[in-house]
C-alpha positions in Angstrom: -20.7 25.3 13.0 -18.8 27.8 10.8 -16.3 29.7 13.8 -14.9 28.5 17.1 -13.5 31.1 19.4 -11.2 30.1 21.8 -13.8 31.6 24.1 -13.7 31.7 27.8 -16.9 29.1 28.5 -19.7 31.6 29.4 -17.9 33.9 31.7 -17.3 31.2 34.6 -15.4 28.7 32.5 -11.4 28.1 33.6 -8.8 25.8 33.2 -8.0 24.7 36.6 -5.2 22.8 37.3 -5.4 22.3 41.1 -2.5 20.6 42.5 -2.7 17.7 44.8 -3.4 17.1 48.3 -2.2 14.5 50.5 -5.3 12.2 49.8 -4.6 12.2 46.0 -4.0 8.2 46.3 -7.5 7.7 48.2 -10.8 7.5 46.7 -12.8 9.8 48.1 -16.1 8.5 48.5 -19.7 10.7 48.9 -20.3 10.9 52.3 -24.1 9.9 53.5 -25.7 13.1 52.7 -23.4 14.6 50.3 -23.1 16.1 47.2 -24.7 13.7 44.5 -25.2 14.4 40.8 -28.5 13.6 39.7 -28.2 14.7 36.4 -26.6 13.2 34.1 -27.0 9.6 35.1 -24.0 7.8 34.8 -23.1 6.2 31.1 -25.3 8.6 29.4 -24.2 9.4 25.5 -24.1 13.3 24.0 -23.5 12.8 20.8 -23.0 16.8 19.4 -23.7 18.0 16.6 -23.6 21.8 14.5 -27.2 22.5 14.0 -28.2 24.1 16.5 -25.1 25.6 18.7 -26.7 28.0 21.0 -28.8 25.0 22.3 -28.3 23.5 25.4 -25.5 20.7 25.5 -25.5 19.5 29.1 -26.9 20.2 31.8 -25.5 19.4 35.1 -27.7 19.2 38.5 -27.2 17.6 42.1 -28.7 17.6 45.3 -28.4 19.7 48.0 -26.3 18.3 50.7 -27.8 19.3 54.0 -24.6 20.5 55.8 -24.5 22.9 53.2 -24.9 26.3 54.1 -27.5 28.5 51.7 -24.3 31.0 50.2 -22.1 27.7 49.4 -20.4 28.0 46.0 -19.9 25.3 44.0 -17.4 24.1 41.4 -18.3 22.2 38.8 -14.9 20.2 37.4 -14.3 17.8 34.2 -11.6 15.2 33.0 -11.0 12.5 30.5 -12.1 8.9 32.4 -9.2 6.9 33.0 -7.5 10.3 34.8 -8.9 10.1 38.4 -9.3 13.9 38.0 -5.2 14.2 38.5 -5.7 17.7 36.5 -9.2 18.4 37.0 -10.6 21.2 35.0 -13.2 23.7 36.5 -15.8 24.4 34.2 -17.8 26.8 36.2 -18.4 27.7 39.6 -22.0 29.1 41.1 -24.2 29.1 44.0 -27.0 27.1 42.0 -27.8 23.3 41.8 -27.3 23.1 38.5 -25.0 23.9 35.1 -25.4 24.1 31.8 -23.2 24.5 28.5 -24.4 25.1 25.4 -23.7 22.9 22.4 -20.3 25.4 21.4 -19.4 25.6 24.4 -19.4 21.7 25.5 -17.8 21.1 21.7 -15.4 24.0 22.7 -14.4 22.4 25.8 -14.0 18.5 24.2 -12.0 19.8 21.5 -9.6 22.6 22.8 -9.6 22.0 26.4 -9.8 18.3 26.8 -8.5 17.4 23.0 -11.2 15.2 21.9 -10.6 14.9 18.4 -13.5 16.1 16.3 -16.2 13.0 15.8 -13.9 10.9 18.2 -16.0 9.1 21.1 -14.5 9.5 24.5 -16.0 8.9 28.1 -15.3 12.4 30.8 -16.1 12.5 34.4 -17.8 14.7 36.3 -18.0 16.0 39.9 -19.2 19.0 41.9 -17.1 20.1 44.6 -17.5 22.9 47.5 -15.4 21.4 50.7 -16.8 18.5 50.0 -16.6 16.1 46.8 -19.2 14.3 45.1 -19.8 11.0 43.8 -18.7 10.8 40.0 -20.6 10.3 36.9 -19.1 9.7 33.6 -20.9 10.6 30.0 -19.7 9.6 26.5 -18.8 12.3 24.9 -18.6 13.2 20.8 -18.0 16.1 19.7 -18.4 17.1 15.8 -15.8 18.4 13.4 -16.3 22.4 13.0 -15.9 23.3 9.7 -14.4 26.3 8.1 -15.4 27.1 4.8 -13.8 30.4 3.7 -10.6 32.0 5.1 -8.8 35.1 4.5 -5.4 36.5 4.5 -5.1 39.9 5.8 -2.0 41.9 7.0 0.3 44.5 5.3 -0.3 43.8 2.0 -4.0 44.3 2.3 -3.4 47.5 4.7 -4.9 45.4 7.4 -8.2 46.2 6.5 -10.8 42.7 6.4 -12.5 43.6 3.4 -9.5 43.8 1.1 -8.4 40.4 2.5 -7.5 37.9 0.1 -9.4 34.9 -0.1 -8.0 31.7 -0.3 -8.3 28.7 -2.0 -10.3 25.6 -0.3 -8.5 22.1 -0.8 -10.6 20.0 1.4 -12.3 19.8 5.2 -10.6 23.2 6.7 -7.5 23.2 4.2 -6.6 26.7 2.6 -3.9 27.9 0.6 -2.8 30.8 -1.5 0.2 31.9 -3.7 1.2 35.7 -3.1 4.0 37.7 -3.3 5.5 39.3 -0.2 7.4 42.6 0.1 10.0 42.7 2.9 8.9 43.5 6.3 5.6 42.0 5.3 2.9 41.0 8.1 -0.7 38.8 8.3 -2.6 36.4 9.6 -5.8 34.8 9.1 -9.5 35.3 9.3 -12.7 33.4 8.5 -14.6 36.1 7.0 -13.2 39.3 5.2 -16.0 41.6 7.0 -14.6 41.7 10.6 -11.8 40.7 12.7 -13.4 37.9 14.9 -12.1 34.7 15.4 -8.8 36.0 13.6 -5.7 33.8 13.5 -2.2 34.5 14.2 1.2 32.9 15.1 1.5 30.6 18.6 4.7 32.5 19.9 5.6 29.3 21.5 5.2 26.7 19.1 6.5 27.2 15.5 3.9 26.5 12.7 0.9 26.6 15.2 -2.3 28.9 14.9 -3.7 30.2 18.0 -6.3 33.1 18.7 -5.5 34.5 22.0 -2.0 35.5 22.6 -1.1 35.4 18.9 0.8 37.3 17.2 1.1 38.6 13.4 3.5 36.2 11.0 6.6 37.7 10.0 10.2 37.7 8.9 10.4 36.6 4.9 12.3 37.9 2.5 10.6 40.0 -0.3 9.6 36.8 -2.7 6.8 34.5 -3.8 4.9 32.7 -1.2 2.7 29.5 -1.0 1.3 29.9 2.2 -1.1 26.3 3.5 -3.7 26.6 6.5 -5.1 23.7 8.4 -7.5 24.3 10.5 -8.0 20.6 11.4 -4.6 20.4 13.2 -4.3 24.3 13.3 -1.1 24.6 11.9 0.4 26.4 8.7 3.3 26.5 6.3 4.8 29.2 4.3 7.0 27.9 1.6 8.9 30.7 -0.9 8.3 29.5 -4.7 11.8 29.5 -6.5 11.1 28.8 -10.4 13.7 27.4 -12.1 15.0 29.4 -15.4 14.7 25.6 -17.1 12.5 22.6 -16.6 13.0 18.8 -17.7 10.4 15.8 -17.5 12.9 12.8 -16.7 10.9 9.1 -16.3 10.0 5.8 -18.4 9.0 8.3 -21.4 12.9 8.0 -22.7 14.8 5.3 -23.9 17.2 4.6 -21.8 14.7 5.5 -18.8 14.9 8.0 -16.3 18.2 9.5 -18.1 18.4 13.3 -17.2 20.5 14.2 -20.5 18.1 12.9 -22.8 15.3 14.2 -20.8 13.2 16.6 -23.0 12.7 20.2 -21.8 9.6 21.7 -21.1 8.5 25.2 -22.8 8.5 28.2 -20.2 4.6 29.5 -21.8 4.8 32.2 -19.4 6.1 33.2 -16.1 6.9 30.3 -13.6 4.6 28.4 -16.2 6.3 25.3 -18.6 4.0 22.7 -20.8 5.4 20.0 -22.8 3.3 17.0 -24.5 4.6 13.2 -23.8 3.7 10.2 -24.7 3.5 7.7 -22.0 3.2 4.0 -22.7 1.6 2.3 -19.5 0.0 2.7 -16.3 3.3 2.0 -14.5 5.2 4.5 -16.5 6.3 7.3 -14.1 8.1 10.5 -13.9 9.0 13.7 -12.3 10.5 17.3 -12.8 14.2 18.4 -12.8 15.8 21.8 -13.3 18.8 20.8 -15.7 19.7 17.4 -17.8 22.6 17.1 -15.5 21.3 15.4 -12.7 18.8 15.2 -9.9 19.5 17.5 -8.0 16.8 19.9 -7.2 14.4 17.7 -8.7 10.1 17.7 -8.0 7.6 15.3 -7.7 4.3 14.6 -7.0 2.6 15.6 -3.0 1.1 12.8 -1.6 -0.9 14.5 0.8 -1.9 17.0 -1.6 -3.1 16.0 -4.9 -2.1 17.9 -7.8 0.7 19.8 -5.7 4.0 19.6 -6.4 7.5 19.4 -3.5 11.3 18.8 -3.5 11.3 17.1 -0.2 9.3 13.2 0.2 7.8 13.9 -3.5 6.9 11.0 -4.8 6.9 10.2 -9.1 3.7 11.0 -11.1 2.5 7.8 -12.1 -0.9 5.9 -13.0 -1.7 7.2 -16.2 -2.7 5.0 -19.5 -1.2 5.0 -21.9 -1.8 8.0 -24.2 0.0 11.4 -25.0 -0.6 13.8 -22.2 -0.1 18.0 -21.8 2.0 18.0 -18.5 1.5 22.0 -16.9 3.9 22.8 -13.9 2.9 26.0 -12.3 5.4 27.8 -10.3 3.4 30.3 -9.2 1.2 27.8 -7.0 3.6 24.5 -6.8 1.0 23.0 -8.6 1.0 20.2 -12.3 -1.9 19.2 -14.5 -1.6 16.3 -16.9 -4.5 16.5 -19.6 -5.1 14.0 -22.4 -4.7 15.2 -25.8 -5.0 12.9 -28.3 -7.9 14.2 -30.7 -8.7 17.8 -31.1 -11.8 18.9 -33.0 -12.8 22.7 -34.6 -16.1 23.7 -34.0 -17.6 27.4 -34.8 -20.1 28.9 -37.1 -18.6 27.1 -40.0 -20.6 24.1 -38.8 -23.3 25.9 -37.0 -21.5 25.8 -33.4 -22.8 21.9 -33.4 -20.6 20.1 -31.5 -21.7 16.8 -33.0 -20.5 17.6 -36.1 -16.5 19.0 -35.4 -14.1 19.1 -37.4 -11.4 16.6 -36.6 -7.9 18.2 -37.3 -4.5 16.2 -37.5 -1.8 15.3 -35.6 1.5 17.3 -37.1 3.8 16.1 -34.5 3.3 15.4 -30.8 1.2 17.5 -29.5 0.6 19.9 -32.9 -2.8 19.8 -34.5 -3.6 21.0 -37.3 -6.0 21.5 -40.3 -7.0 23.6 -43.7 -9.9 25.3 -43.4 -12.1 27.9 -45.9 -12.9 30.6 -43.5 -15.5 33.2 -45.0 -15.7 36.8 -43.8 -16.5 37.1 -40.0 -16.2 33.1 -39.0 -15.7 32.4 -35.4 -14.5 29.0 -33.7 -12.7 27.5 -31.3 -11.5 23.7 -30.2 -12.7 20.9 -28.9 -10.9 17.6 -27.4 -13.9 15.0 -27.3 -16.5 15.0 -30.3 -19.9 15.4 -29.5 -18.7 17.7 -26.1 -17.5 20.9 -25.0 -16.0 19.6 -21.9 -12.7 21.4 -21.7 -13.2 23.6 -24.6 -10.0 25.5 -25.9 -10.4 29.2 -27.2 -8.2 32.1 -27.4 -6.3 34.1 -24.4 -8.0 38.0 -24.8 -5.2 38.8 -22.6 -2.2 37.1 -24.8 -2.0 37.4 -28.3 -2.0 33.7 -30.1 -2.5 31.3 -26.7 -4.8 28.6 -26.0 -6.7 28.5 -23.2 -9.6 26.6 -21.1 -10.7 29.2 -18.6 -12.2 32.4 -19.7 -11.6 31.8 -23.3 -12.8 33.6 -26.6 -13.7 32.5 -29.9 -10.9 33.0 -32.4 -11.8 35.4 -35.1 -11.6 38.7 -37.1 -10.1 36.9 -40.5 -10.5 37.4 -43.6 -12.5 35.2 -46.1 -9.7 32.7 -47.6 -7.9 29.3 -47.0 -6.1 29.1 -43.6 -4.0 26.5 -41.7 -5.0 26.3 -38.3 -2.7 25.0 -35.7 -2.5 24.0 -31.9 0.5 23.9 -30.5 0.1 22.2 -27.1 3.5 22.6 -26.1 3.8 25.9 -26.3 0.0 26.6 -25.3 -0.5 28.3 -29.0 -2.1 28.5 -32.2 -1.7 29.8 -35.5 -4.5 30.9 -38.3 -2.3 31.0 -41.5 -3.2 31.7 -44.9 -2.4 30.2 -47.9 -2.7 30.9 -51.8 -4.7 27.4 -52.0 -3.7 23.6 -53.0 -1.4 24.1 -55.5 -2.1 22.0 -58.9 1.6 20.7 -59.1 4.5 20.2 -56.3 8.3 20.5 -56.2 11.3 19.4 -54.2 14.3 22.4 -53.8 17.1 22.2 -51.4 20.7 21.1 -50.0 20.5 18.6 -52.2 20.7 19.7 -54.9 22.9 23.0 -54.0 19.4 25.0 -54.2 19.2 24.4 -58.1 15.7 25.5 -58.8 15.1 24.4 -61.9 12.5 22.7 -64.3 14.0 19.8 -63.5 13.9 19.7 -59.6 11.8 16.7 -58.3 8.5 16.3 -58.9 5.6 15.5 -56.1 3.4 13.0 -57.0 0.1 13.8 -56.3 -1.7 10.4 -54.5 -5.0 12.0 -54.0 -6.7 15.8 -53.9 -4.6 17.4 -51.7 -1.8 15.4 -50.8 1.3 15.1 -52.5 4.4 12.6 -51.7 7.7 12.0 -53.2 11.1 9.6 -51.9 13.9 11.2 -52.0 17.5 10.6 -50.8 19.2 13.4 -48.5 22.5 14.0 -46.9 22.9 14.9 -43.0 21.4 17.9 -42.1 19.9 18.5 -45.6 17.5 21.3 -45.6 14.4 21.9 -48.0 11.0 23.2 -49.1 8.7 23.2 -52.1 7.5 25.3 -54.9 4.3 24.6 -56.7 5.9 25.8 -59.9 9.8 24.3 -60.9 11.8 27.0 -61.7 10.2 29.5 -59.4 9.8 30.2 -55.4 6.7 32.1 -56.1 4.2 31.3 -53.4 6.4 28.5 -52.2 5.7 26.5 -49.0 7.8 25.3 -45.8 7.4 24.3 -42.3 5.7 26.6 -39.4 8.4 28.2 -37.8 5.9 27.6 -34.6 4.9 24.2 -34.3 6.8 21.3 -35.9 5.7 19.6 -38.9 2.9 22.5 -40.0 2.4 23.5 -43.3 3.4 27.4 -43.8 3.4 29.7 -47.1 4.1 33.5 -45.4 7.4 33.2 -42.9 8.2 29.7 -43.1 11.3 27.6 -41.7 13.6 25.1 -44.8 12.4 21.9 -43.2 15.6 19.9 -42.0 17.1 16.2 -41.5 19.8 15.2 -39.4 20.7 11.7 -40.7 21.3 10.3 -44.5 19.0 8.3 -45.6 15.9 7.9 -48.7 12.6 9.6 -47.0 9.4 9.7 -48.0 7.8 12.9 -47.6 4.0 13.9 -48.0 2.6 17.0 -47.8 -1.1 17.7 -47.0 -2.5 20.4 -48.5 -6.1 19.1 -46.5 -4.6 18.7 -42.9 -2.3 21.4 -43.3 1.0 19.1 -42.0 4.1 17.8 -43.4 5.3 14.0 -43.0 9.4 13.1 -43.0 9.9 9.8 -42.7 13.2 7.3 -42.9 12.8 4.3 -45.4 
């Protein structure tokens, strides 16, 4: 069953709340020659289901009582065993021996007149009445679940016209949300197709955060703002919640040391939008963490939704937690209140330099958390893209058509138009980008200029020593916040190389950053003319 409408059953269907008489303590008994039901027999089981709604449901029939006159009308009333009919409802009235319902209609009645939950078993009465009462039979009764599977939002913004409704997103069994931003003055409700208005949604004037379809009116009264808006048509109720992005965003948990210390929390990289990514590395399944919008404090912080996977909330958030141990891309998504935390460990270039066989991918390096990178000979009109697991393109990466130099999953395109020549490729995860660099080549010699030696590029600076083809490392002492670079020729900062002003710890030749240390120390530094990174390390 795809709609319910709160429809009135057939046309003869009421609620009917018929107040008491003097005899409500008595049980009224059949009188010899009364009213008895012969159909259903007592104890029977209707077990409903969706296949087939305009099928008969239940039929009701009973005798016909002999003091009876031939233009007696008869009502035919329901209620939940265990009541003794205290607020009997009328289902129908009619001059007939019989009643029927068909399968919506009986579901209708269990679920929105006598509040049977959906696929709960519960036991109703039944009796006729016309003066007289009849004897009472009782039927188990389970209705089914109905099941929406699209819902729209129409209103103001969508000139109130079902076609140009927006569709929202399914989360589960009748759950719907969307993200949209709302002028002021801005009205809407719901509806399960975009093609007409029946079985429409609106506001219960009554009862806040209720959905009803008779008597309901439009949703109102928000600011001019950006709106998650949540349907559930299970319980029939909805949420509208105004998405505030924060101008900053920090990831405080076990991933620092001390733990769960805002001011050394790291800060997350706004990519775009109401959009921040930032690589960590957790250590263990019981490592947790959550989201703050300054390394002051708490206040204002975000967690995880337990009743909505994947969603983020200020209020009963809980930490994100259960992840192995690993380096993870953590996305928070202001736009839809929403985080994704992806494993990036390995990253892999594929393309028609290897004949687009994913088998045989390139594996690139690991610059710095979360920085890949690699050298690659690109001839005229190569193509590629990346790829986390070897052997797979599950969760490909390719460039974003619409932004110049992003990464991502979801409509994607190769990377291409370059130049035949030797490139450094990196992927910055933290900043969803890459860079396609070129270089002169691997140079045959490598030296060491900088702070330490007041700039002095001479024939003498410090010579690389080349450990094998490609790589070159040298030990060298340095002050506090000692900068430097290297030339492949002493003397001369021809064609000289320095770090990626983009991603940390990338090899660059055309608008590089001095690389820089903050502490004094003797560091052994290698540079990778193959990989395309740069490693500073303390002795």
């Amino acid at each position: 069953m795809k709609f319910i409408y709160k429809i009135v059953l057939l046309s003869l269907v009421i609620i009917g709340f018929n107040s008491c008489d003097a005899n409500e303590n008595f049980e009224i008994l059949p009188p010899q020659e009364g009213i008895t039901i012969t159909n259903p027999i007592n104890g029977s089981t209707v077990v409903l289901d969706d296949t087939n709604t305009a099928n008969p449901g239940l039929t009701i029939s009973w005798s016909a009582p002999t003091f009876v006159g031939t233009a007696a009308t008869f009502k035919v009333e329901v209620a939940l065993t265990g009541t003794d009919f205290a607020a009997p409802v009328v289902i129908g009235t009619t001059e007939a021996y019989f009643f029927s319902l068909t399968v919506l209609e009986l579901n209708t009645l269990a679920l929105d007149i006598l509040g049977i939950e959906g696929d709960d078993t519960q036991s109703i009465d039944i009796r006729i009445s016309t003066g007289e009462v009849s004897d009472k039979v009782s039927v188990v009764l389970t209705p089914y679940k109905v099941e929406f599977t699209k819902l729209f939002l129409v209103g103001s913004i969508t000139n109130w016209k079902p076609e140009e409704a927006l569709p929202m997103t399914r989360l589960g069994f009748n759950e719907f949300e969307i993200t949209v931003d709302l002028p002021a003055g801005a009205e809407f409700k719901f509806v399960p197709q975009n093609t007409a208005w029946d079985g429409d949604f609106g506001k219960d004037p009554n009862n806040a955060g209720v959905l009803i379809q008779e008597g309901e009116q439009n949703i109102s009264g928000y600011a001019a703002g950006k709106y998650k808006i949540y349907v559930n048509l299970n319980t029939f109720t909805y949420t509208v919640t105004e998405v505030i992005a924060p101008a900053t965003l920090f990831i405080v948990g076990n991933i620092t040391n001390p733990e769960w210390t805002p001011a050394i929390s790291p800060q997350m990289n706004l990519i775009s939008e109401g959009i921040f990514a930032l690589v960590i590395e957790i250590k263990g399944a019981n490592d947790g963490f959550k989201f703050i919008p300054t390394n002051a404090g708490y206040d204002g912080d975000w967690g995880a939704d337990p009743a909505n996977p994947g969603s983020i909330i200020q209020n009963g958030e809980q930490n994100l937690s259960g992840y192995e141990a690993g380096k993870y891309l953590v996305i928070v998504d202001y736009n839809t209140l929403t985080y994704k935390v992806t494993l990036v460990e390995n990253l892999y270039v594929v393309g028609s330099i290897n004949g687009w066989n994913e088998t045989t991918a390139i594996p690139m390096a690991e610059a710095s958390l979360g920085i890949f990178s690699i050298v690659l000979d690109l001839p005229d009109g190569a193509q590629f893209k990346f790829l986390p697991t070897l052997g797979s393109w599950t969760g490909d990466w390719g460039a974003d058509a619409a932004n110049v130099g992003r990464i991502i999953q979801e409509g994607e395109v190769n990377l291409s138009g370059y130049e035949a020549g030797k490139y450094v490729v990196a992927v910055n995860f933290n900043t969803m980008s890459y860079t396609v660099s070129k270089i002169t080549g691997t140079p045959a010699n490598l030296y060491l200029v900088g702070g330490f030696n007041g700039w002095s590029n001479t024939a003498g600076s410090p010579q690389f020593t080349q450990t094998s083809a490609g790589v070159f490392e040298i030990t060298q002492t340095l002050s506090a916040n000692d900068e430097f670079k290297f030339v492949p020729v002493a003397g001369s900062y021809t064609n000289d190389f320095g770090e990626s002003k983009v991603s940390s710890r990338v090899l660059e030749q055309n608008d590089e950053n001095n690389l820089k240390v903050t502490a004094a120390g003797s560091y052994k530094i290698i540079v990778n003319f193959n990989k395309g990174n740069i490693s500073v390390v303390l002795q």
